[in-house]
C-alpha positions as CSV (number, residue, x, y, z in Angstrom):
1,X,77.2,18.0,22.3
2,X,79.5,20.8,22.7
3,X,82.2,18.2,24.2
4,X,82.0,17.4,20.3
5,X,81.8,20.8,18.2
6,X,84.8,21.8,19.5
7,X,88.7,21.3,19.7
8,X,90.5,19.9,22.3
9,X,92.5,22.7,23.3
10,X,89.5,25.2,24.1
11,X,87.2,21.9,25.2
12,X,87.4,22.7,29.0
13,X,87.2,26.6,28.3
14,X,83.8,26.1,26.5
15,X,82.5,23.7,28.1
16,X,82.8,26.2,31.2
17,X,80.8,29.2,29.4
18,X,78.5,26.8,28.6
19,X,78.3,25.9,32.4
20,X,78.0,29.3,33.4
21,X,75.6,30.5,31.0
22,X,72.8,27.8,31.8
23,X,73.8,28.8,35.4
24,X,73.1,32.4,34.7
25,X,69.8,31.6,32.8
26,X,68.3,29.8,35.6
27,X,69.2,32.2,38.0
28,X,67.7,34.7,35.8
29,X,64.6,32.5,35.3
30,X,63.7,31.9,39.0
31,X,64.6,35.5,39.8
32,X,62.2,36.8,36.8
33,X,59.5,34.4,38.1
34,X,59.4,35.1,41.8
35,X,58.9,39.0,40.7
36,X,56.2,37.8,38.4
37,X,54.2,35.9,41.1
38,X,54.7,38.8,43.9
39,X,53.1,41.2,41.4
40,X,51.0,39.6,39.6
41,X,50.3,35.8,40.8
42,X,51.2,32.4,39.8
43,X,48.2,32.4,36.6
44,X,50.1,35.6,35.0
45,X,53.4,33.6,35.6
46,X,51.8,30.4,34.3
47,X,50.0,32.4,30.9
48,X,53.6,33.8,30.3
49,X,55.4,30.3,30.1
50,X,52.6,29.4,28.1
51,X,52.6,31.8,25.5
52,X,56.5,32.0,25.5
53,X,56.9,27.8,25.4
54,X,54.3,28.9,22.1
55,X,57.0,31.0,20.4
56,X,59.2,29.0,20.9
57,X,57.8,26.5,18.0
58,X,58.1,28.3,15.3
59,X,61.8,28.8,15.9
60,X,61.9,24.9,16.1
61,X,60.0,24.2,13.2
62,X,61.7,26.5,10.9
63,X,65.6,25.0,12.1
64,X,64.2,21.3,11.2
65,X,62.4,22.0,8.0
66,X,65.8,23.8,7.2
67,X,68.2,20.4,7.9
């Protein structure tokens, strides 16, 4: 997908940010949730994901009504 949005000449420089920033959010992601379940537990940790998959879908539903 991004192989395609962009030109040739900044294709492998991209394509690394894009690399390193899905790295970074999934170290962020397991860091966050290991501090979650040593201070509060794994249902706290579970109601979060929950409620933030949740939010998520109005964000979705708003970028396809608007294609």
């Amino acid at each position: 997908m991004i192989i395609d949005a962009v030109l040739l000449a900044t294709r492998a420089e991209n394509q690394g940010m894009a690399d390193v920033s899905i790295a970074i959010a999934g170290a962020t992601g397991g860091f966050s949730s290991g501090l979650v379940v040593s201070a509060s537990g794994y249902p706290v940790l579970a109601l979060t994901g929950g409620i933030l998959a949740l939010a998520v879908l109005p964000a979705i539903a708003t970028s396809a009504s608007s294609r």
